[in-house]
MDTraj code that builds the backbone (N, CA, C; nanometers):
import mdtraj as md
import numpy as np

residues = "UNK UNK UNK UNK UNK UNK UNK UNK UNK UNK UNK UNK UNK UNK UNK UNK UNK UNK UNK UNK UNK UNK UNK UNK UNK UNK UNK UNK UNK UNK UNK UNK UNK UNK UNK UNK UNK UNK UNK UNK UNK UNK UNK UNK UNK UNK UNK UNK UNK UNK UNK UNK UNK UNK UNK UNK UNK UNK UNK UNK UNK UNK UNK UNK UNK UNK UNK UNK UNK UNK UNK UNK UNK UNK UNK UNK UNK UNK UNK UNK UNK UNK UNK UNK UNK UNK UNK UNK UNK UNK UNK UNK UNK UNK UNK UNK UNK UNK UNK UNK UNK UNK UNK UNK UNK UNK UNK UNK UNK UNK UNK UNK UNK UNK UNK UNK UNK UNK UNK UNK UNK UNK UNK UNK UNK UNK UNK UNK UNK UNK UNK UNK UNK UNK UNK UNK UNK UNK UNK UNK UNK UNK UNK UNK UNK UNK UNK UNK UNK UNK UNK UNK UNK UNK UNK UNK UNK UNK UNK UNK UNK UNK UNK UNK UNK UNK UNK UNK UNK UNK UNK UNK UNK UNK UNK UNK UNK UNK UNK UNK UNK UNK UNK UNK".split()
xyz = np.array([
    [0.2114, 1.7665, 1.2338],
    [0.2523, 1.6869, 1.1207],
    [0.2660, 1.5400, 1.1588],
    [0.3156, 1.4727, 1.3018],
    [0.3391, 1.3574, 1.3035],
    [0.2289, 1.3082, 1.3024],
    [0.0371, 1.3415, 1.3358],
    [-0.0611, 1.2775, 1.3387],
    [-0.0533, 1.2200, 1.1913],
    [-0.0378, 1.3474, 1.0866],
    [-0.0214, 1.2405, 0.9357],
    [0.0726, 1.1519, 0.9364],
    [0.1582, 1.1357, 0.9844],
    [0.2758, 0.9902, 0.9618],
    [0.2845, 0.9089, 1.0114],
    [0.3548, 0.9882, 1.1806],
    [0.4142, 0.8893, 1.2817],
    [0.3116, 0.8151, 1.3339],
    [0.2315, 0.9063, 1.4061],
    [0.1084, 0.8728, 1.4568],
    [-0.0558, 0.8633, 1.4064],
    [-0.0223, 0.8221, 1.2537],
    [-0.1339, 0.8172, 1.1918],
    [-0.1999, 0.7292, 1.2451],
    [-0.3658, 0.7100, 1.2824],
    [-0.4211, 0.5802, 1.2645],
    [-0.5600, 0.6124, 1.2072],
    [-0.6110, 0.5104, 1.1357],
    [-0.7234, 0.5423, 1.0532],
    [-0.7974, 0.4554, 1.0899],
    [-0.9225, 0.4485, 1.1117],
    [-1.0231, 0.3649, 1.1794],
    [-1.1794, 0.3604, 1.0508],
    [-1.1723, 0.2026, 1.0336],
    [-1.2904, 0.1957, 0.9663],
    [-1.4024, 0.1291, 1.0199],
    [-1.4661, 0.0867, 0.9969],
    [-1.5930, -0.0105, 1.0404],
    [-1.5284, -0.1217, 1.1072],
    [-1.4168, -0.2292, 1.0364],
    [-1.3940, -0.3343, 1.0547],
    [-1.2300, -0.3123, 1.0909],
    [-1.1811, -0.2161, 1.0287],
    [-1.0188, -0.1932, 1.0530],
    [-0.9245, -0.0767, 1.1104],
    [-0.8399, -0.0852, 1.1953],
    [-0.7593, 0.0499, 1.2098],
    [-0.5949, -0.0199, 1.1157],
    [-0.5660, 0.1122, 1.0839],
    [-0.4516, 0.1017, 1.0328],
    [-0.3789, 0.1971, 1.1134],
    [-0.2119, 0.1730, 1.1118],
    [-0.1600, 0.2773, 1.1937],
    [0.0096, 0.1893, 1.1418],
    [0.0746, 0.3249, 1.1604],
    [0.2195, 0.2772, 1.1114],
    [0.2752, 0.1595, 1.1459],
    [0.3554, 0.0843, 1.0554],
    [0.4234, -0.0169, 1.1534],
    [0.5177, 0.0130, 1.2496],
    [0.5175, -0.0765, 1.3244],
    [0.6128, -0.1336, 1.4714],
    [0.6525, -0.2303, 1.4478],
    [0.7538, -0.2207, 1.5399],
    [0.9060, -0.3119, 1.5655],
    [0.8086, -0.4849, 1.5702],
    [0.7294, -0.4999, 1.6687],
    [0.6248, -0.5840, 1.6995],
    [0.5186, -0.6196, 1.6012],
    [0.5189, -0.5736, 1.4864],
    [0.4689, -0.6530, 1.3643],
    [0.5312, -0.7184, 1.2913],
    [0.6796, -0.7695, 1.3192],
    [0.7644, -0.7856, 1.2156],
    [0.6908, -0.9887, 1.2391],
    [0.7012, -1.0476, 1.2373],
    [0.6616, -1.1888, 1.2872],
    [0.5539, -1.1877, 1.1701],
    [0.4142, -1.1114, 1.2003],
    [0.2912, -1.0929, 1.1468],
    [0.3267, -1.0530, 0.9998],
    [0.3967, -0.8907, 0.9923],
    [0.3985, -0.8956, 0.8620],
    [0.4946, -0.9506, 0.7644],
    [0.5857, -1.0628, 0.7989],
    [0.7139, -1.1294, 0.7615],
    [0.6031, -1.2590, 0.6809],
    [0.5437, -1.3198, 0.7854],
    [0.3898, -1.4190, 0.7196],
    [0.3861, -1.4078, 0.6223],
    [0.3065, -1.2734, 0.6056],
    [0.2349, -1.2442, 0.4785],
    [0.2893, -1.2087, 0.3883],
    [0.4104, -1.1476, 0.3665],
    [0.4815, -1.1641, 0.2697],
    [0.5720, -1.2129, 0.2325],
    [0.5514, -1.3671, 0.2883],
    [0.6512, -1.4636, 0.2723],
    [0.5773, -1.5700, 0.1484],
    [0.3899, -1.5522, 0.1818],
    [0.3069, -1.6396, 0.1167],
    [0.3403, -1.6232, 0.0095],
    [0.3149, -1.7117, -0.0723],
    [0.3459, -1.7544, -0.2222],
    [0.2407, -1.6643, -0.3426],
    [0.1079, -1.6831, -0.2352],
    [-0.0442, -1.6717, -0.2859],
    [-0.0468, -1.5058, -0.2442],
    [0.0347, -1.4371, -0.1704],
    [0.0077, -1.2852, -0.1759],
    [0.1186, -1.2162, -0.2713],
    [0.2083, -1.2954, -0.2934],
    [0.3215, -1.2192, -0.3783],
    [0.2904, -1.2944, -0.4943],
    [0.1987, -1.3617, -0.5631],
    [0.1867, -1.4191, -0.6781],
    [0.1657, -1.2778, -0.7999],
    [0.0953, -1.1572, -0.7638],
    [0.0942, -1.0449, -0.8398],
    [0.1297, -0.9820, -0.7870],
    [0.2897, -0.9759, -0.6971],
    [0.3367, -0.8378, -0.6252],
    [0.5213, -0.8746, -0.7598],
    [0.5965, -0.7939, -0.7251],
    [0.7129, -0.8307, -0.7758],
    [0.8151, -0.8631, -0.6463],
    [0.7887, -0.8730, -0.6118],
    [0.8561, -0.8943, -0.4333],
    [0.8898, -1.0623, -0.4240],
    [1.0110, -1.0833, -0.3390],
    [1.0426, -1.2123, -0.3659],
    [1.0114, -1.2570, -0.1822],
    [0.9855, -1.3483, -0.1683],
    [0.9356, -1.4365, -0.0060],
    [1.0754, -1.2752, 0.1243],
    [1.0351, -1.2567, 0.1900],
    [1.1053, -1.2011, 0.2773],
    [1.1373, -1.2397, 0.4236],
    [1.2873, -1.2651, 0.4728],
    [1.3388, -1.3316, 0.5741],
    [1.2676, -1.2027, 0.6957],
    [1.2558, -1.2681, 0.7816],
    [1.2245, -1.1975, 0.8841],
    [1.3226, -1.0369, 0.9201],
    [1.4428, -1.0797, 0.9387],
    [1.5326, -0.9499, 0.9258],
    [1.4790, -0.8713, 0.8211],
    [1.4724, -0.9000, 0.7220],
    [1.4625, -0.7964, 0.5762],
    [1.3194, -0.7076, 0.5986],
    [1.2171, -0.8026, 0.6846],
    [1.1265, -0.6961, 0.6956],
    [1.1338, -0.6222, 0.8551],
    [1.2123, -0.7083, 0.9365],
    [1.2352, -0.5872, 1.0266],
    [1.3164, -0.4572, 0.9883],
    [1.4218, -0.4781, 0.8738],
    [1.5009, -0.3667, 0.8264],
    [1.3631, -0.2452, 0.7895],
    [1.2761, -0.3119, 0.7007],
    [1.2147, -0.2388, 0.6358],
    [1.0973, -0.1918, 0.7448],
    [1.0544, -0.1792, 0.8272],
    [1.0114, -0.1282, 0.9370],
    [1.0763, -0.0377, 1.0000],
    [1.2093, -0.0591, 1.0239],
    [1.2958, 0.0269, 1.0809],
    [1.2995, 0.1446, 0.9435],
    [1.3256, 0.1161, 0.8580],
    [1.3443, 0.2016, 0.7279],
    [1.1914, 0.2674, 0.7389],
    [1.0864, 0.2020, 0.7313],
    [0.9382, 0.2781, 0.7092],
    [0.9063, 0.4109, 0.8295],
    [1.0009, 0.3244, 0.9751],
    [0.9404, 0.4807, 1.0878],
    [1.0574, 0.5800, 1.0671],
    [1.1489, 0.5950, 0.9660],
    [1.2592, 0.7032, 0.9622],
    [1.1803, 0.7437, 0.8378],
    [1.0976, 0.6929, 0.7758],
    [1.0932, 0.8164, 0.6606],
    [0.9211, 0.8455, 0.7180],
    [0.8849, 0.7609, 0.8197],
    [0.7357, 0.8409, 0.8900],
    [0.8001, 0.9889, 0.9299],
    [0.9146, 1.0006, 1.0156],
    [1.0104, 1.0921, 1.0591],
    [0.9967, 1.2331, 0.9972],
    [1.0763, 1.2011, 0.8323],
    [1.1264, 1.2802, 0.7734],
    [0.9712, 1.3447, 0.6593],
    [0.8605, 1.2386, 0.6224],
    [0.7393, 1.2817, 0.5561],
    [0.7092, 1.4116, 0.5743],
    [0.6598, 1.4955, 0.4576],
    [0.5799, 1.6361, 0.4675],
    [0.4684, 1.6269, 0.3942],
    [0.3972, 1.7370, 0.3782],
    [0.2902, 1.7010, 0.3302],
    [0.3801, 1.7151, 0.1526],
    [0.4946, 1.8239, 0.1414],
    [0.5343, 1.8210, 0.0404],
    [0.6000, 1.7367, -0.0120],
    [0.6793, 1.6613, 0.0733],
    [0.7772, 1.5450, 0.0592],
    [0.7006, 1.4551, 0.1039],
    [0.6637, 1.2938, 0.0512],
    [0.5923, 1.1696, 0.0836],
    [0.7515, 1.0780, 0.0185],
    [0.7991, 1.0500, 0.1480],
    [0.8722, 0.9131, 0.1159],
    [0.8166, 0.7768, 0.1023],
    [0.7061, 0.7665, 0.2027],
    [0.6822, 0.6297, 0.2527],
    [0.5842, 0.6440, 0.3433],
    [0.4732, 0.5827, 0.3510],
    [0.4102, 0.6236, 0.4836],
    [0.3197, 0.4459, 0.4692],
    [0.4289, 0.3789, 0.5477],
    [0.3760, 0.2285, 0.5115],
    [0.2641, 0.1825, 0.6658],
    [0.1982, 0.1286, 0.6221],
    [0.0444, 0.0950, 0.7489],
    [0.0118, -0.0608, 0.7629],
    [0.0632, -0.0504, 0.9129],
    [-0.0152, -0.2143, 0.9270],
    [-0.1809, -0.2288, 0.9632],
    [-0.2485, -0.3149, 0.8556],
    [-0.3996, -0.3137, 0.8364],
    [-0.4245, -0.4151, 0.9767],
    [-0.4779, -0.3972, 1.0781],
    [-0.5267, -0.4883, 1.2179],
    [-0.6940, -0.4684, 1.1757],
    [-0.7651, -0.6103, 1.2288],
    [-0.8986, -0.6312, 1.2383],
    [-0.9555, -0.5821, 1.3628],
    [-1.0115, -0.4960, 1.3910],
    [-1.0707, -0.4437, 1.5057],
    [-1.1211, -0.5697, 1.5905],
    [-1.2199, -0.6348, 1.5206],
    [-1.2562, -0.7432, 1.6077],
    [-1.1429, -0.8236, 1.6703],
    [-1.0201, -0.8393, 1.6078],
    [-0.9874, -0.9846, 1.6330],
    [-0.7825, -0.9188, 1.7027],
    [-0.7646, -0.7917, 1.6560],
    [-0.6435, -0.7059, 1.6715],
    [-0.5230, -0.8030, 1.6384],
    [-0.5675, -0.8832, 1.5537],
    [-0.4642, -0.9176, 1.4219],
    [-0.4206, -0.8571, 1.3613],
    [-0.3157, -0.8462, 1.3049],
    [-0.2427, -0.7645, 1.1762],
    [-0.2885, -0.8561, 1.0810],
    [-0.3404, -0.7977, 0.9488],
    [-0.3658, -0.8818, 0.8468],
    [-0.3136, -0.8240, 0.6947],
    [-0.2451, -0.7039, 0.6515],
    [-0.1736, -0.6895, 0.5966],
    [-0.1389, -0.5550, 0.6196],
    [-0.1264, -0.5054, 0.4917],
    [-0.0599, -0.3313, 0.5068],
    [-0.1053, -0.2684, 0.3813],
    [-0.0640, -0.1159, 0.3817],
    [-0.1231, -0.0723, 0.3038],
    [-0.0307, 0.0644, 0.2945],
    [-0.0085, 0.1302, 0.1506],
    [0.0448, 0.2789, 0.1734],
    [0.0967, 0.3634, 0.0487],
    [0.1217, 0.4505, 0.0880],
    [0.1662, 0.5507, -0.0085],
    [0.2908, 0.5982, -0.0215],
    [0.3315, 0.6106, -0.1309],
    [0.4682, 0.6398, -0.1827],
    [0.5116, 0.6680, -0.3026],
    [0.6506, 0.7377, -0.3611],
    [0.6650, 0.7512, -0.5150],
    [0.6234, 0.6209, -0.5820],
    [0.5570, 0.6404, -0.7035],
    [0.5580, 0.4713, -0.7572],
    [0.6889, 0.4643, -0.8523],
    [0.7169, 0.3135, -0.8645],
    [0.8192, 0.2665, -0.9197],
    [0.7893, 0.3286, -1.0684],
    [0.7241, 0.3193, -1.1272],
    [0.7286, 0.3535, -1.3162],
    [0.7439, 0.4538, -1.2889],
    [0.6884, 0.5880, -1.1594],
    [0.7075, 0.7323, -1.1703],
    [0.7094, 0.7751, -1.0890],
    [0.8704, 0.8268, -1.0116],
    [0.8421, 0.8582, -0.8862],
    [0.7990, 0.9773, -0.8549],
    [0.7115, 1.0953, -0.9461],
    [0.6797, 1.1835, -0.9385],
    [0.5666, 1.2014, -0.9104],
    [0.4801, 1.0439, -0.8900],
    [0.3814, 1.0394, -0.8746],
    [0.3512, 0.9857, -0.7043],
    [0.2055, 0.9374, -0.6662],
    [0.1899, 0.9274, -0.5618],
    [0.1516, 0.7714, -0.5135],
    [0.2010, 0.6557, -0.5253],
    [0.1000, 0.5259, -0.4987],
    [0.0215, 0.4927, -0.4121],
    [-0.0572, 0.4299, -0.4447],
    [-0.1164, 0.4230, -0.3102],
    [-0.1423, 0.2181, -0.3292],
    [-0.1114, 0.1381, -0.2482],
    [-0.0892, -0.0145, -0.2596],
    [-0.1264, -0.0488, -0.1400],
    [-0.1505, -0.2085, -0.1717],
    [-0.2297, -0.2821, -0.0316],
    [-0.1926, -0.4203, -0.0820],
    [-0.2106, -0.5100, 0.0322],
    [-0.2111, -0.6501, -0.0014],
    [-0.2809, -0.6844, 0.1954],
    [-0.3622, -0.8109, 0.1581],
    [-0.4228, -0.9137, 0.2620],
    [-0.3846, -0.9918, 0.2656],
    [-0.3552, -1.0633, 0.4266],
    [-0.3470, -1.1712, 0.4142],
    [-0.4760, -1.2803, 0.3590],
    [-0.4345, -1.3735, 0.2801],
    [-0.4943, -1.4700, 0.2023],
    [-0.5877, -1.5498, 0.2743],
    [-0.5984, -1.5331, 0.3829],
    [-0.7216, -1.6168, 0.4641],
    [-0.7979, -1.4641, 0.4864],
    [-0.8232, -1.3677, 0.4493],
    [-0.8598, -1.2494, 0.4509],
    [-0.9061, -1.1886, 0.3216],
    [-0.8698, -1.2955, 0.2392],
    [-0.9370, -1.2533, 0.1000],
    [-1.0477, -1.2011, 0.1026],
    [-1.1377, -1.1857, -0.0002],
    [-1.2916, -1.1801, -0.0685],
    [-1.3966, -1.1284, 0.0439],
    [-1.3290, -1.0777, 0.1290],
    [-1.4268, -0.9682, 0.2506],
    [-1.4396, -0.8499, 0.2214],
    [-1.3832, -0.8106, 0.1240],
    [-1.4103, -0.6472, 0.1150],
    [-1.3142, -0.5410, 0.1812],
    [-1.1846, -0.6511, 0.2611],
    [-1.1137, -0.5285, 0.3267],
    [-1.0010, -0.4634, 0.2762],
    [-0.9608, -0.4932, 0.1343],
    [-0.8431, -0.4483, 0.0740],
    [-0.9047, -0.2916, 0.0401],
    [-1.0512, -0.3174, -0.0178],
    [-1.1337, -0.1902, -0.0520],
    [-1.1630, -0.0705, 0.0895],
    [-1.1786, -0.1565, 0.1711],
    [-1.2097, -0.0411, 0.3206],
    [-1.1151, -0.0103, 0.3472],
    [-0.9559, -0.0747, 0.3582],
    [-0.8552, -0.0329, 0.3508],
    [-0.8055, 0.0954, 0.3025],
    [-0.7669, 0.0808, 0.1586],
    [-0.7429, 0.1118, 0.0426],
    [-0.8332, 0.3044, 0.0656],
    [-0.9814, 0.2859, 0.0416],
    [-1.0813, 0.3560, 0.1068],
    [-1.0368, 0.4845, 0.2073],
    [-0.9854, 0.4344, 0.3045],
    [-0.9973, 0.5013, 0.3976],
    [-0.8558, 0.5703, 0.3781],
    [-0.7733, 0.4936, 0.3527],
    [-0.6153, 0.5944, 0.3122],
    [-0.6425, 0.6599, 0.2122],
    [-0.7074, 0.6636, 0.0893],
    [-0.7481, 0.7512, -0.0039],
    [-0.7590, 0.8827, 0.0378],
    [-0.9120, 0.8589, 0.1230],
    [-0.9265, 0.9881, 0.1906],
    [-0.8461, 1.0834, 0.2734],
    [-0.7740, 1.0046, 0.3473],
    [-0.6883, 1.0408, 0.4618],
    [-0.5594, 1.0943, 0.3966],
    [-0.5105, 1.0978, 0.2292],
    [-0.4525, 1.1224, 0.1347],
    [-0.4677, 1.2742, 0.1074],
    [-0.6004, 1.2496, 0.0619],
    [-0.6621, 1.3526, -0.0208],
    [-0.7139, 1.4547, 0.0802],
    [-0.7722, 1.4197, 0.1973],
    [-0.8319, 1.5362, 0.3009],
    [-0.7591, 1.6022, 0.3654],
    [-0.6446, 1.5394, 0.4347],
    [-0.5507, 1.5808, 0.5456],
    [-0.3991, 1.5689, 0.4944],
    [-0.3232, 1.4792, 0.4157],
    [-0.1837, 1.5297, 0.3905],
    [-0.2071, 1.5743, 0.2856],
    [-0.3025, 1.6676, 0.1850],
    [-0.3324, 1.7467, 0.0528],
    [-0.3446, 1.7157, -0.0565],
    [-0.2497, 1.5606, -0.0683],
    [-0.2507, 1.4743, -0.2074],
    [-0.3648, 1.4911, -0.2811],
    [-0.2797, 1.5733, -0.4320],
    [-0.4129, 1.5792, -0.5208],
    [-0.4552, 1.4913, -0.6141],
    [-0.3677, 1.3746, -0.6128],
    [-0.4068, 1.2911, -0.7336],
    [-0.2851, 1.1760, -0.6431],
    [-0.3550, 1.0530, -0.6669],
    [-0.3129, 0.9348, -0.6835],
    [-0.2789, 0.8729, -0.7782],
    [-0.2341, 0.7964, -0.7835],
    [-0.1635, 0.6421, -0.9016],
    [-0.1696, 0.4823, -0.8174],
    [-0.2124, 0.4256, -0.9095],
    [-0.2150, 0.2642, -0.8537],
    [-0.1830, 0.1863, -0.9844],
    [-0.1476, 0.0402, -0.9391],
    [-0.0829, -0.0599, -1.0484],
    [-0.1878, -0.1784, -1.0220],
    [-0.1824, -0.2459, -1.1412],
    [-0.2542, -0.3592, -1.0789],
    [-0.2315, -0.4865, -1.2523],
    [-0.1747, -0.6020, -1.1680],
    [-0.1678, -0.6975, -1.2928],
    [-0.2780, -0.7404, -1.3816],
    [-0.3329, -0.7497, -1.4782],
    [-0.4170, -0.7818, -1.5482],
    [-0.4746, -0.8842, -1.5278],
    [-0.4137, -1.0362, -1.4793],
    [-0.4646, -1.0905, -1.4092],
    [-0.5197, -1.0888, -1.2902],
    [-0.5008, -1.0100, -1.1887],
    [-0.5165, -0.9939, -1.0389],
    [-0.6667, -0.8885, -1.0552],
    [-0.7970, -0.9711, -1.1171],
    [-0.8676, -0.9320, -1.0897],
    [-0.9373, -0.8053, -0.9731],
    [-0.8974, -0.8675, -0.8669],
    [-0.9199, -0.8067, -0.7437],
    [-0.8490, -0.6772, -0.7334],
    [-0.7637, -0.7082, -0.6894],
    [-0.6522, -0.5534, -0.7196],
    [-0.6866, -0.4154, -0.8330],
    [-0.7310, -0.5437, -0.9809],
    [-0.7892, -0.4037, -1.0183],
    [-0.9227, -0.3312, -0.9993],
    [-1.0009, -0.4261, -0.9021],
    [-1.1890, -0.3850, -0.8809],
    [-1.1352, -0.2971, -0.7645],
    [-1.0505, -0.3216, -0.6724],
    [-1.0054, -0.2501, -0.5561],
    [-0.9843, -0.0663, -0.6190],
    [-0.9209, -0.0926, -0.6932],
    [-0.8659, 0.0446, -0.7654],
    [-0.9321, 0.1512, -0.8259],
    [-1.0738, 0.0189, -0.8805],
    [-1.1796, 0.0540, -0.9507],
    [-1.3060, 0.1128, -0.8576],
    [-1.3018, 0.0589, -0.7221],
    [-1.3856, 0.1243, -0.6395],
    [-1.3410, 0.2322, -0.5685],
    [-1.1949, 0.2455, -0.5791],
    [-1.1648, 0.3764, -0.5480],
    [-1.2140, 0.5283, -0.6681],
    [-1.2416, 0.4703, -0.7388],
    [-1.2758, 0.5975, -0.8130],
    [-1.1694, 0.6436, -0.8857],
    [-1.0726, 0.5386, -0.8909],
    [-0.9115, 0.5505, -1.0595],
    [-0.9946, 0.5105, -1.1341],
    [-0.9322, 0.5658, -1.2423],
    [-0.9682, 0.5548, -1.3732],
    [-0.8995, 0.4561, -1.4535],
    [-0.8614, 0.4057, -1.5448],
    [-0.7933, 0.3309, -1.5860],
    [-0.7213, 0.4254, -1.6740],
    [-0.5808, 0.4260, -1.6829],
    [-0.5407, 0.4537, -1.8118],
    [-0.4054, 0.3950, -1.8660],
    [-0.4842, 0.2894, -1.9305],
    [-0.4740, 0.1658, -2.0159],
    [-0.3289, 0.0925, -1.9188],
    [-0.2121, 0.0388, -1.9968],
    [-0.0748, -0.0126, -1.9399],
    [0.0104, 0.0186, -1.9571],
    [0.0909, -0.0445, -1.8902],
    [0.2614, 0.0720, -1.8617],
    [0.3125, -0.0268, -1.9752],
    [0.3883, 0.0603, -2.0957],
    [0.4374, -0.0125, -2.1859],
    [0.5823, 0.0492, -2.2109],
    [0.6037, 0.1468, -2.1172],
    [0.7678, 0.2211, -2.1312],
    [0.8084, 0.1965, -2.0170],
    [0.8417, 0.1286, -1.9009],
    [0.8741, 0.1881, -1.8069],
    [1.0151, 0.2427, -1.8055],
    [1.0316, 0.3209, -1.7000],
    [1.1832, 0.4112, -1.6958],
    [1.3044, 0.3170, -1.6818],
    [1.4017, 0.3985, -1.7517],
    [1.5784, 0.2933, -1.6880],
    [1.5490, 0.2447, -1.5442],
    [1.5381, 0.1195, -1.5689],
    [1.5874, 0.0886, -1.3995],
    [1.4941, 0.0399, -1.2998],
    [1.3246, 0.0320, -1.3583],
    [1.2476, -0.0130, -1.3570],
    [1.2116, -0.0972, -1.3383],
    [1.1758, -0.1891, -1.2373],
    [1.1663, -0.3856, -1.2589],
    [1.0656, -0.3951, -1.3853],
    [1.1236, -0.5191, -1.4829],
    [1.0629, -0.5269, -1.5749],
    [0.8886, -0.5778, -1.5481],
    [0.8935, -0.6153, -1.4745],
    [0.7791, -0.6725, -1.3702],
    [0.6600, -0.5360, -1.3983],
    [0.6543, -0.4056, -1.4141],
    [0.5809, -0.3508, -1.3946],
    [0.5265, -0.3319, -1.5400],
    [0.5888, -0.4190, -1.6881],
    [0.5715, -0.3662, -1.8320],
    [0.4221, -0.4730, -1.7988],
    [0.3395, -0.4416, -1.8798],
    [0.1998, -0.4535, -1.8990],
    [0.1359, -0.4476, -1.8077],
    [0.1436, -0.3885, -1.7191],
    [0.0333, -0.3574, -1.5908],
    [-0.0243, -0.2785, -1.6199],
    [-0.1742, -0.2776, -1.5519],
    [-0.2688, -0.1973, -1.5838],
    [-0.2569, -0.0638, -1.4867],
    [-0.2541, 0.0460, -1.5337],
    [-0.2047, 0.2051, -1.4042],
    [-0.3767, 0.2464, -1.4697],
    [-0.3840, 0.2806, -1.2888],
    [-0.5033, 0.3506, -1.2397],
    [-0.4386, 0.4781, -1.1777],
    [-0.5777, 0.6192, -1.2441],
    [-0.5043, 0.7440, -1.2015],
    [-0.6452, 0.7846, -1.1147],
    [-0.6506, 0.8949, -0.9821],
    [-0.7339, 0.9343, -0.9522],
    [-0.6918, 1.0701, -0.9628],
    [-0.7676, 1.1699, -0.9573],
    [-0.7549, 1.3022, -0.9407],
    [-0.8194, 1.3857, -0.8630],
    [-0.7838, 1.4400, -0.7916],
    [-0.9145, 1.5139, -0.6624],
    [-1.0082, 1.6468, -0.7345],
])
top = md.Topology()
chain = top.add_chain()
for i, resn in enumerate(residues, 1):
    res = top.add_residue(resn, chain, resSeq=i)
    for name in ("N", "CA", "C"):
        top.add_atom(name, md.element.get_by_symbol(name[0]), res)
traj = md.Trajectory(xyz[None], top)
């Protein structure tokens, strides 16, 4: 079981992904501090502590993950060529439904328009659907954030249409987003 969590790593053409470490916190604190990557996330700039917390928080629920239970299974995206961290990527209840499965990504912004949010994105799909059993996915994506939704769209989600109820308690942040469903 820990190869699906703890010790996941997924290897593409251009990228491995593999859980975060204590030693990404610097790298992935960057990127989601940028203005230009949280412009369609609901996430506000994050102090370095807050994402080391959340690292520390991401390898206790790598820990506790089953294939039946998915808390969290958060992935730092590194460039093979260059063994940069350049963003992350992962799966978890989604916020409008935690009964469901998300699957989310973000790049760093000098990493844009290469195609790797999709090889990303791509390769955890599978690694979803083949090996921890996940039969169906869910993804979000702002109506503006073009990209995010072609990403979603080359995964093979479907669109179905926008979130116009979300649940008590919900960041309002998620009312008109566009939800992509896949199904195996």
């Amino acid at each position: 079981m820990s190869d699906l969590f703890e010790n996941c790593l997924l290897k593409t053409a251009r990228l491995l992904l593999r859980p975060y470490a204590p030693d990404d916190a610097i790298s992935l604190q960057r990127i989601a501090s940028d203005p230009r990557v949280l412009e369609h996330l609901p996430d506000d700039p994050l102090s370095l502590e807050q994402v080391k917390d959340i690292i520390e928080w991401s390898m206790n629920c790598h820990k506790k993950n089953t294939k039946e239970k998915l808390y969290k299974l958060n992935l730092s995206i590194l460039s093979i060529e260059t063994g940069e961290l350049i963003g992350w990527c992962g799966l978890g209840p989604a916020d409008w439904d935690t009964e469901q499965t998300e699957i989310y990504y973000a790049i760093a912004f000098e990493h844009w328009g290469k195609g790797l949010a999709s090889e990303a994105a791509r390769s955890l799909r599978d690694h979803a659907i083949k090996n921890i059993g996940l039969q169906s996915l869910v993804g979000i994506a702002a109506q503006a954030n073009t990209a995010s939704n072609r990403v979603l769209q080359k995964l093979g989600m479907k669109s179905n249409g926008q979130l116009t109820t979300p649940p008590e308690g919900c960041d309002p942040y998620f009312l008109g987003q566009n939800l992509y469903s896949l199904t195996d």
